[in-house]
N, C-alpha and C positions, 0 to 999 in steps of 0.2 A: 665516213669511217673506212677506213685502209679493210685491204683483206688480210692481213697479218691482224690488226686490232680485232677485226670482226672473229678469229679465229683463235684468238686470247679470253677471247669473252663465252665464246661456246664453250671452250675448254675450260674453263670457270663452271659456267653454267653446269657442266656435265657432273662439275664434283659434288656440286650441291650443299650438302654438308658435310665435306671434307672428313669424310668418316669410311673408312674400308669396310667392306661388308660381304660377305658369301651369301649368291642369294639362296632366300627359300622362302615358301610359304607359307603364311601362320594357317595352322589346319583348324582351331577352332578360337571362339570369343564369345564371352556374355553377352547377351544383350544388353544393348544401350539405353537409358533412359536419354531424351532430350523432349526439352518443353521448346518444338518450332517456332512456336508464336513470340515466343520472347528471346529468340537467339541474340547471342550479339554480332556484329559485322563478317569477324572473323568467322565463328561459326559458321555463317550463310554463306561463305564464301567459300570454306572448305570443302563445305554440302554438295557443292558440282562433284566431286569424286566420288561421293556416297551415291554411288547409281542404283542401290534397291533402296536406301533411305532409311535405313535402321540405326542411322546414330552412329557405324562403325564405320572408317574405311579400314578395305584390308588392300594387300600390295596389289589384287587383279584389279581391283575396281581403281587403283590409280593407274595401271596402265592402261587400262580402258580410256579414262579421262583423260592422260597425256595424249594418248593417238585421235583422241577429238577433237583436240585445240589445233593439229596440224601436224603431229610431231611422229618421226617413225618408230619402231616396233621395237626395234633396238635401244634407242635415245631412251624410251619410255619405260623400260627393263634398268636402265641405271638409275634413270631419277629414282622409280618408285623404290628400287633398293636402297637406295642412300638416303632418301626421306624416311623412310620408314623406320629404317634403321636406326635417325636421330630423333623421331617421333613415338615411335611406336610405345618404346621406354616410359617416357615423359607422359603420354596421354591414358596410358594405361592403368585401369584400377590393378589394386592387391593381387582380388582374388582371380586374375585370367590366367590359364594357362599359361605355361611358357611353350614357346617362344613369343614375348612381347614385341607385336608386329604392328598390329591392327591400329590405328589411330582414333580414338574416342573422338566423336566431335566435344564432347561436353569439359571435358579438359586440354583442348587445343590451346586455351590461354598458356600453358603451361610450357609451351616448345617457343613461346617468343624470345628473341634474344634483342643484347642492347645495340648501339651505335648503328639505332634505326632511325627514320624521319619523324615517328612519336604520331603517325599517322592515326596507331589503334593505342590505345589505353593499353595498362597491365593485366585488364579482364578483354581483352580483344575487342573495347568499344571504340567506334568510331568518332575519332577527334577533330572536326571541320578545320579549325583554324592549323590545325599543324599540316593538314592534306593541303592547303592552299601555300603554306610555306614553303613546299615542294617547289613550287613556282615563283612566289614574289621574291625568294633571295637566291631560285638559280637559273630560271630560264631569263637569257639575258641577252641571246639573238633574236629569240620570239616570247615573246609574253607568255602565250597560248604551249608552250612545247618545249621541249631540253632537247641537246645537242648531246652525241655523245660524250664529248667532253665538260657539259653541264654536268651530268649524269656521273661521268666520274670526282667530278670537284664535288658534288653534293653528298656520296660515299667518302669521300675523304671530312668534309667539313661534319660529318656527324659522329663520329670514331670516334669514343671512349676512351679516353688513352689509359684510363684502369681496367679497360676492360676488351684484350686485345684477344682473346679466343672469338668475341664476337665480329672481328673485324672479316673474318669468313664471308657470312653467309648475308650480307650486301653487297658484295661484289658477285655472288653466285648469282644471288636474285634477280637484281637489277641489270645483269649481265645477260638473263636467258629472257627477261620481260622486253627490253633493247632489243636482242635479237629475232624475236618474235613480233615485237610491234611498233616496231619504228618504221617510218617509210621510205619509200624510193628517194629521199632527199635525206635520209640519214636525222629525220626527226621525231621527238616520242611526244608526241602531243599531248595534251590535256585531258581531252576527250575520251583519248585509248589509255589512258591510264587515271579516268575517271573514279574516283574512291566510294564510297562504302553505301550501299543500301539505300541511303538518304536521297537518292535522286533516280529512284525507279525508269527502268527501260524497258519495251517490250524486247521480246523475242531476241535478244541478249543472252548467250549463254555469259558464264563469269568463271575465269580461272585468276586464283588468288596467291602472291607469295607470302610469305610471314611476317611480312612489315604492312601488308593490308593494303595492296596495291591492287586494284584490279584490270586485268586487259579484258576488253573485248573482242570475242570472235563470233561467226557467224555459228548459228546454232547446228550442232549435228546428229549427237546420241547425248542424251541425259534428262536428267527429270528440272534441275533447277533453274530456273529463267529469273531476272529481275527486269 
């Protein structure tokens, strides 16, 4: 990947969900009910951000978690405003205070959007066969890994054409996962973008985009390991 490409794609990355936002912080939230035992993919994978584990993320406890995975202070002050900001809405019950900030794990289903890989289900479960479609119809240099330009023909080949607001936030995703976990040879392996629960790792922290993708990094502050 070119460093103009590479610099295309962070600035992608950075918009997230393409959504303007002034930041602030939401000062208070209900209590979350969540049954852990029976989460679904997506849930467990949002749960790295939930660093006291009460069911809620709020914007600190995602920049907590973006500066874990590797990313600086700054970077992590826009994501979690723009996540938040297109999340917060959506996972939020009735009765919370406003400003609707905080992300519910328990209605995270609720913030997926289309002209995704179909990796998680419409309740965030994790779909085997469509995570490995990721690879049998795009990795095509390596079996095992996508090439940046896999990665962008698999965003293009998934696109909705009725449904072109969600043509965003795959190119944001899969832009800032690229960026983060592709290697020295410009490739995102199978491995590091290992999907959902189903195949427990020790000492694996797990940060998750909205299409149920997950990268692994080395573990550094957080409670959730698979």
């Amino acid at each position: 990947m070119t460093g103009a490409q590479q610099s295309r794609w962070v600035a992608a990355a950075m918009r997230v969900t393409a959504l303007l936002f002034l930041w602030v912080f939401s000062w208070g939230h209900v209590m979350a009910e969540i049954d852990s035992a029976n989460m679904t993919a997506l849930q467990k994978h949002v749960s790295f951000f939930d660093r006291n584990m009460d069911g809620i993320i709020t914007p600190s406890e995602t920049i907590e978690g973006v500066i874990a995975i590797g990313c600086d202070v700054a970077f992590a002050k826009d994501f979690a405003a723009k996540v938040h900001a297109g999340l917060g809405p959506k996972t939020s019950p009735v009765d919370v205070p406003l400003p609707h900030l905080s992300i519910y794990i328990e209605n995270i289903y609720r913030g997926m959007h289309g002209s995704d890989t179909g990796a998680l289900d419409a309740k965030g479960r994790f779909v085997p066969s469509k995570f490995e479609e990721i690879f049998s119809k795009h990795a095509k240099t390596r079996l095992d890994a996508l090439t940046f330009f896999e990665v962008k023909e698999m965003i293009l080949a998934n696109r909705d054409l009725d449904d072109p607001q969600s043509w965003d936030a795959p190119i944001n995703e899969w832009g800032l996962i690229y960026y983060l976990a592709s290697d020295k040879n410009g490739y995102l392996s199978k491995d590091s973008v290992r999907g959902i629960v189903g195949v427990p790792k020790k000492d694996i922290c797990i940060w998750v985009n909205t299409d149920g993708v997950v990268v692994k990094f080395r573990c550094m502050v957080g409670p959730t390991r698979i």
